[in-house]
C-alpha positions, 0 to 999 in steps of 0.5 A: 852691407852684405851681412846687413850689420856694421863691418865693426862691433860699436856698442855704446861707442863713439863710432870713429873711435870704434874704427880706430880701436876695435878689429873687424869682426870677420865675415863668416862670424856675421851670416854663414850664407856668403861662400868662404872663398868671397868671405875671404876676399871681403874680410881682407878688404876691411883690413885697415890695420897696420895696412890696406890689403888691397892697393887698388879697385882693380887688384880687389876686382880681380880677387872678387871675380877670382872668389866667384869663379 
């Protein structure tokens, strides 16, 4: 939604099994205009593989409001 595209590339693909089977692609990779600090802390929170980075709403609150800061 930042970017205004898919966090993913789907291409012609089954769109869950482009969830399941390709990496994101990397915010910075999609639009130049989103600050590399709150990049960061974007491209960490679509990490679903082989672990959510983030535990909680309130640990990616705290690394958003630390990115903006």
């Amino acid at each position: 939604m930042v970017t205004g595209y898919s966090p993913r590339n789907l291409q012609a693909q089954d769109p869950f099994l482009a969830v399941l089977q390709n990496d994101v692609v990397p915010v910075g990779d999609r639009t130049s205009a989103i600050p590399q600090p709150l990049a960061t802390v974007i491209d960490r929170a679509l990490i679903d593989n082989p672990d959510i980075y983030y535990k909680s709403a309130a640990v990616f609150k705290q690394a958003l409001l630390n990115s903006i800061s």
